[in-house]
C-alpha positions in Angstrom: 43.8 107.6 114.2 44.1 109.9 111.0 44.6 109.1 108.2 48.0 108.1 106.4 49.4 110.7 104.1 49.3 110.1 100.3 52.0 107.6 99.2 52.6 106.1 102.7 52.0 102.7 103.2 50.7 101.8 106.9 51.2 97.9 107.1 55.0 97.9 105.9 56.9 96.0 107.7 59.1 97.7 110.6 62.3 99.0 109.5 65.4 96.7 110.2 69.4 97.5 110.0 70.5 96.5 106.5 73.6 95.7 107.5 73.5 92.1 108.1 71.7 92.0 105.1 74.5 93.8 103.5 76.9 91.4 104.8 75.5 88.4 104.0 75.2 89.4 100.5 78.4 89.9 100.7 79.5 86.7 102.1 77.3 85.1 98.9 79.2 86.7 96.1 82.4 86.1 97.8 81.2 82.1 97.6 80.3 82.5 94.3 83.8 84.3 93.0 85.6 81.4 94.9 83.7 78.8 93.3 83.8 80.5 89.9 87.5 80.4 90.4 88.3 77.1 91.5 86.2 75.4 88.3 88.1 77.7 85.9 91.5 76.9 87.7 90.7 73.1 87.9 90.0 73.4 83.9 93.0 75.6 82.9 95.2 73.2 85.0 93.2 69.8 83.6 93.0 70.6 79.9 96.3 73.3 79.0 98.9 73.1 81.7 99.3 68.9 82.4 99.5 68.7 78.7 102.0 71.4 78.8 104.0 70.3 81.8 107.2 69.6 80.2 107.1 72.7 78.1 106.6 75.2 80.9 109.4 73.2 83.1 111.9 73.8 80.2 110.7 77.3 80.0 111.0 77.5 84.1 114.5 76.6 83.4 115.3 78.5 80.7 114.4 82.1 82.7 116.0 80.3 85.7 119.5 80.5 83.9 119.0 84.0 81.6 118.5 82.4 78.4 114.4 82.3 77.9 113.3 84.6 75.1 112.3 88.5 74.5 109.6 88.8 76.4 109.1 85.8 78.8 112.3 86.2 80.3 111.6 89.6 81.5 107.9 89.2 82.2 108.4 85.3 84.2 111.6 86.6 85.8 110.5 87.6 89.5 107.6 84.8 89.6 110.0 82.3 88.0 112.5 82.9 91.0 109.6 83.8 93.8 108.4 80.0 92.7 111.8 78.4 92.2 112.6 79.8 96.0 109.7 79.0 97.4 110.4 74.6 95.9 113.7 75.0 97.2 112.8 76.2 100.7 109.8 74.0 100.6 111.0 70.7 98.3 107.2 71.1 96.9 106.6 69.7 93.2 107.1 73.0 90.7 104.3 72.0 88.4 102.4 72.1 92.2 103.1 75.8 93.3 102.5 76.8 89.8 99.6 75.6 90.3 98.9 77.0 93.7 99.9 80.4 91.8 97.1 80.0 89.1 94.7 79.5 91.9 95.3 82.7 93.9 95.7 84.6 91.2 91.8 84.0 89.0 90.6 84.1 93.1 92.4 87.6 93.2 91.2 88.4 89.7 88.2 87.7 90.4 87.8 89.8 93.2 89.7 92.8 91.8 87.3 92.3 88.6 84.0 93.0 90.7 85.5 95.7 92.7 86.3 97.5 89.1 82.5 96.8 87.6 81.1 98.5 91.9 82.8 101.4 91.0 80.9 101.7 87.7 77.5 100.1 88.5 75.2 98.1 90.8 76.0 95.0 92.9 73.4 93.2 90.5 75.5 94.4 87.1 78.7 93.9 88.7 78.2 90.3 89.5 76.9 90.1 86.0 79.9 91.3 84.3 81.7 89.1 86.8 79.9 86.2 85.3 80.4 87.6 82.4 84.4 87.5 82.5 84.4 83.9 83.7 82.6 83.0 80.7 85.5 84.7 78.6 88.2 83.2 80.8 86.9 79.6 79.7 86.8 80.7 76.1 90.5 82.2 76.3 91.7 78.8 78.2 91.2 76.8 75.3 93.9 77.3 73.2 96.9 78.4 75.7 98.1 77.8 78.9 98.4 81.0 80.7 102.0 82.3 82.1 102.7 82.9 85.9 102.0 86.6 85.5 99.3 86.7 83.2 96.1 86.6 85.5 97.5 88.9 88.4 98.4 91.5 85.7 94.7 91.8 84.1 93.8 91.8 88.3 96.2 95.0 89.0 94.9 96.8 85.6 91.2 96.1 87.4 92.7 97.5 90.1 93.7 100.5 88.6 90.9 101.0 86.5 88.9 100.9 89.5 91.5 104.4 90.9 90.2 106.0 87.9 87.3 105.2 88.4 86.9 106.7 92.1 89.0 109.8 91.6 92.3 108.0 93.4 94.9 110.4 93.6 98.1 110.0 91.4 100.5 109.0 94.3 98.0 105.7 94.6 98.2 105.7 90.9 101.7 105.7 90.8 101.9 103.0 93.5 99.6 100.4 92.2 101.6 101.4 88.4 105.1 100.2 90.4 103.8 97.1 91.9 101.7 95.9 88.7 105.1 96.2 86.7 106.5 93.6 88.2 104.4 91.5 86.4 103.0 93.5 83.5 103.3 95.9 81.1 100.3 96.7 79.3 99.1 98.9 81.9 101.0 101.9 80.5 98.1 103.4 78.1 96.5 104.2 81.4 98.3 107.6 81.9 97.0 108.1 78.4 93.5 107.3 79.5 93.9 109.2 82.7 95.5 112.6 81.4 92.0 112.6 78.8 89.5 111.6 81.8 91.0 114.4 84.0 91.1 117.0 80.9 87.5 116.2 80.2 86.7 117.6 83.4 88.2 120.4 83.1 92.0 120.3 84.2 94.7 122.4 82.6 97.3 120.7 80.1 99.8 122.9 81.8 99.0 121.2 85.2 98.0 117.6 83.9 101.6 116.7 81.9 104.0 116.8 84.8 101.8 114.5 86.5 101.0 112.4 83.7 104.6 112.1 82.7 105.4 110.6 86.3 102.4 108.4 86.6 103.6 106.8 82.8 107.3 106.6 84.2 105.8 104.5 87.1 103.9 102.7 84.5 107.4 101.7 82.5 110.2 101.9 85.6 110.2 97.8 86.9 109.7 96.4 83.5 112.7 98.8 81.6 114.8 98.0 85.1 114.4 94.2 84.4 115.5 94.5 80.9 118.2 96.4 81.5 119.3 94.2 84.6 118.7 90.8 82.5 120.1 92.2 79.0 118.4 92.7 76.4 120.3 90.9 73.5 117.9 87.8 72.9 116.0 86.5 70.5 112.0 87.2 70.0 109.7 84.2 70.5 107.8 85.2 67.6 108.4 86.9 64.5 105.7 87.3 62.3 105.7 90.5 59.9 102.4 92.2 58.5 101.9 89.9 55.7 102.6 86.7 57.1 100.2 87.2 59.5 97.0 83.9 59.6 94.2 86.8 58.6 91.7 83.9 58.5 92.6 83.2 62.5 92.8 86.1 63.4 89.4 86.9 62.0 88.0 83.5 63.0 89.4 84.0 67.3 89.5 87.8 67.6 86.3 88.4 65.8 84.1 86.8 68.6 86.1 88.2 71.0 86.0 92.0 70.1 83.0 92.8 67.7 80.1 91.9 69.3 81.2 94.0 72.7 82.2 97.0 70.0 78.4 96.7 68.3 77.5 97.2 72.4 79.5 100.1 72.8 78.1 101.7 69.9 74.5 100.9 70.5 75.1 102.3 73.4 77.6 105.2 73.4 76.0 108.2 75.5 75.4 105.4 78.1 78.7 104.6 78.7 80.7 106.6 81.3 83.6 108.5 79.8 86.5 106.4 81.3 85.0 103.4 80.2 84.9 104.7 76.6 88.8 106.1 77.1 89.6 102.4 78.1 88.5 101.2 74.3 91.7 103.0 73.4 93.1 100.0 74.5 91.8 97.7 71.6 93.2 99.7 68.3 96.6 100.7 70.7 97.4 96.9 71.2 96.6 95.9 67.7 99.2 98.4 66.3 101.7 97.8 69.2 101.7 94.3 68.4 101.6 94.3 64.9 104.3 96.9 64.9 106.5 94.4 67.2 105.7 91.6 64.7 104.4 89.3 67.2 101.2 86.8 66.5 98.1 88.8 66.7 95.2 85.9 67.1 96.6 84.5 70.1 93.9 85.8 72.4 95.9 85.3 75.6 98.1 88.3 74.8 94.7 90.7 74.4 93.5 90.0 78.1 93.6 93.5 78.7 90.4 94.1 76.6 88.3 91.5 79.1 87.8 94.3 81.6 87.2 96.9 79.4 84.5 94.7 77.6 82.6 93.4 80.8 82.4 97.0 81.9 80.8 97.9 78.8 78.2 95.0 78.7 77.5 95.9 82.7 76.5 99.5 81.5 74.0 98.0 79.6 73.1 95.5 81.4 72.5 98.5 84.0 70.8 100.6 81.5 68.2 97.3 80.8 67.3 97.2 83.9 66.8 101.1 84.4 65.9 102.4 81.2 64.6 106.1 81.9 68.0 106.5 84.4 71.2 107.6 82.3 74.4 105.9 83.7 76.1 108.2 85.9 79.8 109.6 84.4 82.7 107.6 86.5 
């Protein structure tokens, strides 16, 4: 026999199909999300929503007969009623299928959450950031019971963010935007965020606002329809002007929560792929939009929309730590 060429290794093991390896992997992190998501749900529904019980039945009620607050009755309607059918049809305990909905939704969060950080970085990084965001979950379940919508709203904005991320095309965009209003709101900076990704690499203005202007009226359409269908002469659940607002909170809950993920981001800048950069619009945007509508600004349950944005950034890092001489590739 001759000899080997230089840099090939004789005695390796024969080469096998990676696929079952692949899946198996796959079936693992799967466990993992599922069990991640039953300890948080069996937390939140423990320790915020039994104590809360008669508070959220009132509230059920309330939206039940048109006469909840600006904004729950918009944003509870269609879950209030998909849930209040449902007991009917059913004659199941409300307080149970609103528990059945926090369930499905942190397993579809979940899931939605570590198909966002794949399209950024590895498997390794995602499941990191994964981590990562259950971590933060516990931390923003301590104060608050969560409404029906709020968990499948940061799941379709992982969702979209992950069609940005792989170049979806705007009729997908618009889609996903239609659907996720049903529930939510906040994802209508992302035409902002998708107009400057797209014009980064290159794309006309001329060609880019027509598009951008129906992928933000997609954004908006269910949310202004329910208002309009429901009336939108009600009073706001909270109204706290400028300078009544608890600074000392607000510093003590939203500094833990936002600066040491911004002191990432700028450590790490160049690392960071452009859309995820974009995305850190939505921190100063929400700030100013809530402040502006004078609601409460350190209840951290109304800034879930920054836990994606900050997981992604610490799983660029994360990916950078582990391959230091590799620059993160631009999503």
């Amino acid at each position: 026999m001759g000899r080997a060429p230089p840099g090939v290794v004789t005695d390796a093991p024969p080469l096998r199909d990676a696929r079952p390896g692949r899946r198996r992997d796959g079936a693992l992190v799967a466990l993992l999300l599922v069990g991640l998501a039953l300890l948080l749900w069996r937390a939140h529904v423990a320790n915020v929503d039994a104590p809360a019980r008669a508070k959220k039945a009132a509230l059920h009620a309330a939206v039940l007969e048109n006469r909840a607050p600006d904004p729950y009755q918009y944003k509870l309607h269609t879950i209030t009623w998909a849930v209040e059918r449902l007991h009917r049809a059913t004659g199941l305990d409300l307080f149970d299928l609103y528990a059945a909905n926090a369930l499905l939704s942190l397993v579809v969060l979940l899931f939605a959450h570590q198909a966002w950080l794949r399209a950024l970085v590895g498997p390794r990084e995602a499941l990191l950031g994964t981590f990562l965001l259950a971590g933060l979950a516990h931390g923003l379940f301590l104060d608050y019971y969560h409404h029906p919508y709020d968990l499948w709203g940061v799941a379709g904005f992982c969702l979209l963010a992950r069609g940005l991320a792989r170049g979806a095309g705007l009729a997908s965009l618009c889609v996903g935007s239609l659907l996720l209003g049903v529930v939510w709101e906040k994802h209508a900076l992302l035409p902002l965020v998708w107009v400057l990704l797209r014009r980064g690499e290159g794309a006309a203005w001329r060609a880019l606002l027509p598009r951008a202007a129906l992928f933000g009226a997609c954004a908006v359409a269910v949310p202004v329809a329910v208002r309009l269908a429901l009336g939108g002469d009600r009073a706001l659940v909270d109204v706290t002007p400028l300078g009544e607002q608890d600074w000392p909170k607000i510093a003590l809950q939203q500094g833990p929560y936002v600066l040491p993920f911004l002191a990432v981001l700028l450590a790490t800048w160049r690392a960071q792929p452009r859309l995820v950069r974009l995305l850190w619009l939505y921190v100063p945007a929400m700030f100013v939009a809530y402040a502006a509508s004078r609601f409460i600004l350190y209840e951290l349950r109304s800034f879930w929309a920054f836990a994606p944005v900050f997981t992604a950034t610490t799983a660029v890092f994360a990916a950078g730590l582990a391959r230091p001489d590799r620059p993160a590739a631009e999503a």
